[in-house]
C-alpha positions in Angstrom: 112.7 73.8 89.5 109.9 75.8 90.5 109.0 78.0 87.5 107.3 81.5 87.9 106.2 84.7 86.0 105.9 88.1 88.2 105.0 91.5 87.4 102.0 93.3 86.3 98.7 91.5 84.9 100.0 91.1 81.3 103.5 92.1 81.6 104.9 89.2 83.5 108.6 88.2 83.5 109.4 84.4 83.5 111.7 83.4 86.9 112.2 81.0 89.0 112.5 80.2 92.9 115.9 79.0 94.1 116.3 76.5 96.6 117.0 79.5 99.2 113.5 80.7 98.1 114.5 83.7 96.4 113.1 85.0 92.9 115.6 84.9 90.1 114.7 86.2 86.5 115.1 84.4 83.8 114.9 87.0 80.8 118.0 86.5 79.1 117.5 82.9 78.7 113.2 82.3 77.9 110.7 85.2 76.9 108.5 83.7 78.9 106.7 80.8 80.7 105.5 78.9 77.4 105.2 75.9 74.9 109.1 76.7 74.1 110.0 76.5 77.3 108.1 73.6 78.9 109.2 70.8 76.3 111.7 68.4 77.3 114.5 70.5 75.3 113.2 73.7 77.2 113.2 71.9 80.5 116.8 70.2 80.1 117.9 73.4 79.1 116.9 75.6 82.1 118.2 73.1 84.2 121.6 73.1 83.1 121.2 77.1 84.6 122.9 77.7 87.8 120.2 79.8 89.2 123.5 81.8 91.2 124.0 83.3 88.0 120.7 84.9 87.6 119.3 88.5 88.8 118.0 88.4 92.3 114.6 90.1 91.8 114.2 93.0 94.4 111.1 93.1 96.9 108.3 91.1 96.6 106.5 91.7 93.2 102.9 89.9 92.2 103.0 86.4 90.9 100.8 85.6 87.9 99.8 82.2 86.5 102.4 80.3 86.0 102.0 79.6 82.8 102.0 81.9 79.6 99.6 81.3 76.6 97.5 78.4 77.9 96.0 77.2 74.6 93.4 74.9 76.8 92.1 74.0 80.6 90.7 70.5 80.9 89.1 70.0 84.3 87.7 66.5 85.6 84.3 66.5 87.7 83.9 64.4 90.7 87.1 62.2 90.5 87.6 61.8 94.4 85.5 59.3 96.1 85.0 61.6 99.2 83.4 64.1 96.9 81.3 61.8 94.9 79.8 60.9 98.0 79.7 64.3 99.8 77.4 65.2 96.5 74.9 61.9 96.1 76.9 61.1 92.9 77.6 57.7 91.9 81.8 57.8 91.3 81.9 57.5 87.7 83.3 54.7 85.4 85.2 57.2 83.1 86.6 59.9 84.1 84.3 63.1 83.7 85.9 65.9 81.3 84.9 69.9 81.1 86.6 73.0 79.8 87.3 76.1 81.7 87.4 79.2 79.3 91.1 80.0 79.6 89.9 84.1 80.3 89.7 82.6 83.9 93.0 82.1 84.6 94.7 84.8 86.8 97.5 84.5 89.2 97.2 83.0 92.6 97.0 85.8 94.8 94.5 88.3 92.5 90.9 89.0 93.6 88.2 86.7 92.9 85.2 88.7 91.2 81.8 87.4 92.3 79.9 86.9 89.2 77.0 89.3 88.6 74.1 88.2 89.8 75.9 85.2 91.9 74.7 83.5 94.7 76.1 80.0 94.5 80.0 80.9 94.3 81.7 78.1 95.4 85.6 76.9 95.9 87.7 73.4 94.8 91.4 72.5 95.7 92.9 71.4 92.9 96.1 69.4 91.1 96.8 70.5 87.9 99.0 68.9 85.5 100.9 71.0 82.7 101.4 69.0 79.7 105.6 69.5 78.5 105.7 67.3 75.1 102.8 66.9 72.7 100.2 63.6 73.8 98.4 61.8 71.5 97.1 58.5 72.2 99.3 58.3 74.8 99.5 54.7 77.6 99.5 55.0 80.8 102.5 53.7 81.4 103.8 56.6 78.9 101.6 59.3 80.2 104.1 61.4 82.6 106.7 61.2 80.1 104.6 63.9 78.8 104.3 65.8 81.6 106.2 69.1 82.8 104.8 70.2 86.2 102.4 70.4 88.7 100.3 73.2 89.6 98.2 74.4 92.5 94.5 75.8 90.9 91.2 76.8 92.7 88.8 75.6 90.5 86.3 78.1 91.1 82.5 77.1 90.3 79.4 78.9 90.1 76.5 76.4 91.2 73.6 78.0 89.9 75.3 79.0 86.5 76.8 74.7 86.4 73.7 73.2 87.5 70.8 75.0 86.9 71.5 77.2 83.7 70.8 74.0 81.4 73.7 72.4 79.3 77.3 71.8 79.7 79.2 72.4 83.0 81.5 75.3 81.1 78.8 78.0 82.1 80.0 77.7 85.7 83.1 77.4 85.5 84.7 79.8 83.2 83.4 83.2 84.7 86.5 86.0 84.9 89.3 85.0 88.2 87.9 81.5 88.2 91.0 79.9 87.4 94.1 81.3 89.8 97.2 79.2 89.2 100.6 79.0 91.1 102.3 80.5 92.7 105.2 78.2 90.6 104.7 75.7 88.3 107.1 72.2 90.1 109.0 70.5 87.4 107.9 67.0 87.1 110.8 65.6 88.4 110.7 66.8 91.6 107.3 65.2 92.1 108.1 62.3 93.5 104.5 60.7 93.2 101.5 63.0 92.2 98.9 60.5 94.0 100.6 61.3 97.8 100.4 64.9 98.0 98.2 66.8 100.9 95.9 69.7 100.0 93.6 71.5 102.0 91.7 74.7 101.5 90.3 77.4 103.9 87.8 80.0 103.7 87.9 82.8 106.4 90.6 81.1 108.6 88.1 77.9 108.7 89.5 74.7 107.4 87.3 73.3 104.6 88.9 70.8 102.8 91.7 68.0 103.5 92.5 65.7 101.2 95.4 63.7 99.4 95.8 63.4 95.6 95.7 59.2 96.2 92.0 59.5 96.8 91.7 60.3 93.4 89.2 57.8 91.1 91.7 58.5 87.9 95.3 59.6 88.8 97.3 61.9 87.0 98.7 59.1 84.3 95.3 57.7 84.0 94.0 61.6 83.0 96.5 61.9 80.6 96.0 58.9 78.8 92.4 58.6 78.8 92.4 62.6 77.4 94.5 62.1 74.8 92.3 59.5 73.3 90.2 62.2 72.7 92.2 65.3 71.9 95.7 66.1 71.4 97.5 67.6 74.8 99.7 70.4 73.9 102.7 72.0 75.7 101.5 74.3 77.9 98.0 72.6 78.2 96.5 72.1 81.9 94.4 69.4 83.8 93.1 70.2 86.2 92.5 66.9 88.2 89.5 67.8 90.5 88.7 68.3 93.9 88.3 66.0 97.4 85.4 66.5 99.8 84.7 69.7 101.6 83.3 72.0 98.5 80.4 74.7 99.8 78.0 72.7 98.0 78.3 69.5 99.7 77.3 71.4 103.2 73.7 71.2 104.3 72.6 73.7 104.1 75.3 74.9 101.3 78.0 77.6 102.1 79.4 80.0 99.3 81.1 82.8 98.8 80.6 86.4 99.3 82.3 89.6 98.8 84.9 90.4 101.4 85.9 86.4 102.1 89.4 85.5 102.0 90.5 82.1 100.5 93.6 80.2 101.4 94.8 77.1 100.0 97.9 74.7 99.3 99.2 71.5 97.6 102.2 70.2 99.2 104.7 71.7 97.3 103.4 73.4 95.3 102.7 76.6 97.3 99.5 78.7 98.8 97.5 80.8 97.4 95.4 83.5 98.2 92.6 85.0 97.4 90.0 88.0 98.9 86.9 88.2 96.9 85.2 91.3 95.6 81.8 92.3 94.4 81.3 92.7 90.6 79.9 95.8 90.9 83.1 97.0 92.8 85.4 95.1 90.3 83.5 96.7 87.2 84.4 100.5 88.8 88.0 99.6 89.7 
């Protein structure tokens, strides 16, 4: 199933896409895109839905996230060996762990606001992984049990704010619109294997990044298990998995964002996004 909410920044409806591509609502059946509805017995049930059934959904109305009531966004740094490299970092033996403030996430075709005073905004393809059924010290051989679907996410980043503003990572990578998600969320089992799918990102019309999730350091089942060691994943939760080689930082000399740039990006199934960036001082007026 490819899962969906649509309407107005905080007054989305949950839907779905049919296998004719057309939006359906799903209203009389969930109230939204949530916890309830992404556990197994939330999953099973909306399956059992012949989507024929449901409202066709006139015109072509905005997507947001995916995903209602994130409770927590658990990004991995530099778990593709391309990007290790393309950055003069040594891959890691464990699999590096950050939080992005969930007031990022936004829908996967909103403007991206250019932080005040940025000069370093940069871009990342991502997978991201929505946990269905609570993890807890979870194996790896367990670990997609407890997954519900797969995402598409631009991890957006802010160099100067990760890297130069002392402590954690977070600072970076949390500003407002850096966390578009979707357009759908793709049920887990119609993921065949999340370490062979193609993504790619372009900025302008120029290609950026290619990659494939099997050039990952930690796949999806290793995440899962090795996070829930150290926190409990929750229904609704997201991982977001990290990013291959082609980020604006690893150029020389760098390239980033500016106001006015368009973003495109995609995950094999799981949709494109995209994205035109604004100044903050235009966003703060609007």
């Amino acid at each position: 199933m490819k899962l969906v909410r649509y309407g107005a920044p905080g007054q989305e409806r949950p839907g779905l896409i049919d296998t004719q591509g057309k939006l359906r609502d799903l209203s009389a059946h969930v109230s939204d895109i949530d916890a309830a509805t992404l556990v197994r017995a939330g999953r099973v049930r909306l399956a059992a839905i012949d989507p024929a059934t449901l409202p066709e959904v006139a015109g072509r109305p905005r997507h947001g996230a995916p995903v209602a009531h994130v409770g927590k966004m658990i990004c991995v740094g530099l778990n593709y060996t391309d990007h290790a490299a393309e950055t003069g970092a040594t891959p890691p033996e464990q699999p590096i762990l950050f939080m992005k403030a969930t007031s990022a996430i936004m829908g996967p075709n909103d403007d991206v606001i250019i932080p005040k005073d940025s000069v370093k905004t940069d871009w990342e393809v991502e997978l991201g992984v929505v946990i269905g059924d609570t993890a807890r010290h979870v194996s790896v051989a367990d670990a997609l049990d407890h997954v519900a679907g797969y995402v598409l996410v631009n991890d957006l980043s802010e160099r100067e704010f990760q890297l130069e503003h002392g402590g954690q990572w977070v600072k970076g990578k949390s500003c407002d619109t850096f966390g578009p998600i979707g357009p759908w969320l793709l049920t887990a089992d119609e993921v065949a294997d999340p370490q062979d799918l193609a993504m790619w990102l372009e900025v302008n019309g120029h290609r950026y990044q290619n990659g494939n999730t099997r050039n990952m350091i930690f796949g999806v089942a290793e995440l899962v298990s090795y996070i829930s060691r150290y926190m409990t994943l929750q229904p609704g939760d997201v991982i977001s998995t990290g990013t291959p080689a082609g980020v604006g930082l690893g150029f020389k000399p760098p390239v980033y964002l500016r106001a006015g740039d368009v973003i495109e990006l995609g995950i094999d199934g799981l949709g494109t996004q995209r994205q035109r960036t604004v100044a903050y001082s235009d966003a703060a007026q609007s």
